[in-house]
N, C-alpha and C positions, 0 to 999 in steps of 0.2 A: 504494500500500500504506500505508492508516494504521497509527496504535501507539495500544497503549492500556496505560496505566500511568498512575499514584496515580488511581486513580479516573476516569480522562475520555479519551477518546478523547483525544488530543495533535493540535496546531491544523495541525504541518506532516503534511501526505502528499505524499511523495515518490511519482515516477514508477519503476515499475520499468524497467531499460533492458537487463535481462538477466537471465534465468533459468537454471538449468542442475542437472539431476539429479545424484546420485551422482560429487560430486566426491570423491575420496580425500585427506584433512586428512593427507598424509604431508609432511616438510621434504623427501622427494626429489619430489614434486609441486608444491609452492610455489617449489622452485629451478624447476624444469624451468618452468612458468608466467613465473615471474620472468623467465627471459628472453626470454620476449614484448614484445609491445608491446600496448598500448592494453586489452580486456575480461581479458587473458590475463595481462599483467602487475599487473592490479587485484585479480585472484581469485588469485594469487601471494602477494602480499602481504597479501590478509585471513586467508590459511590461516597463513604467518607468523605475522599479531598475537592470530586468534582462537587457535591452540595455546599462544602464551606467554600467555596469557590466564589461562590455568587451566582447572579439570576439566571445565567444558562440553561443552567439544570434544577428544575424545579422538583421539589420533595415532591413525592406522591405520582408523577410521572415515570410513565415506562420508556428507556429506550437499548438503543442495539449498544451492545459493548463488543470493542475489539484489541485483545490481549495482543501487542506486538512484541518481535523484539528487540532487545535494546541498544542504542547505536552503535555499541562496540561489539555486540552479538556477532560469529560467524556469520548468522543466517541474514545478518542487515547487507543490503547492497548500498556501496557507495560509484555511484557516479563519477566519473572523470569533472566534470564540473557541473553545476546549478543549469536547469533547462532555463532558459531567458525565454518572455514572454515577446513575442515580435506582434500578435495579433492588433491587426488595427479595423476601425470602423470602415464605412464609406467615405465616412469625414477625413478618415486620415487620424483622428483620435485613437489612442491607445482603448484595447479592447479585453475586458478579462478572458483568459484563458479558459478557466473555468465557472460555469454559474450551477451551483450546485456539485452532481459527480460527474467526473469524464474518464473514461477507460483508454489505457493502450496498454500495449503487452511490453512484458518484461524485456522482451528480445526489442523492441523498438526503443525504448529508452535506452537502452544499452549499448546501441547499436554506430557503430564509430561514426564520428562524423558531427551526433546531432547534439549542435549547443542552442537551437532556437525552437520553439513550438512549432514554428512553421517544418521544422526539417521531422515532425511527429507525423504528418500529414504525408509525405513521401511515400511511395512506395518501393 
């Protein structure tokens, strides 16, 4: 799962190691989690730090949680450099790259060459 913020695809992608729908962000969830061990005690303590977080995440709502690994994990891919966003409007105004999710495969970002969004779109 890559990121894309200030403009570029960001260099590290992390491996997802855990997916999981409709988790409930309650503190009687994150205890009960909490004392788990190992995926269970992870997703315990994100619901913890993402509630004191602030308004994002609101107590009492359900969402997706996804366990990555961490940037110095084997399984993180780093990048040769940060994907820079080239996309522009009609106007010629800069254009976000992403509105919401956008997909491309591992072997396309990875793939020599591409330092721009536009070189995503190549075939």
């Amino acid at each position: 799962m890559g990121f894309y913020t200030h403009g570029a695809i960001q260099r590290e992608v992390p491996r997802i190691e855990y997916h999981e729908d409709d988790v409930a962000f309650t503190a009687v969830e994150a205890a009960r989690r909490a004392n788990g061990s190992g995926r269970d005690g992870r997703i315990g303590e994100l619901i913890t730090t993402l509630l004191a977080a602030g308004p994002r995440h609101q107590a009492g709502e359900t969402y997706q949680v996804f366990l990555l690994s961490a940037v110095d994990a084997p399984e993180t891919i780093h990048l040769d450099v940060a994907i820079t966003n080239d996309t522009v409007a009609a106007s010629g105004r800069p254009w976000a790259w992403t509105m919401g999710q956008r997909y491309v495969s591992l072997a396309r970002l990875t793939a020599p060459g591409v330092t721009v969004t536009s070189d995503l779109a190549s075939t």
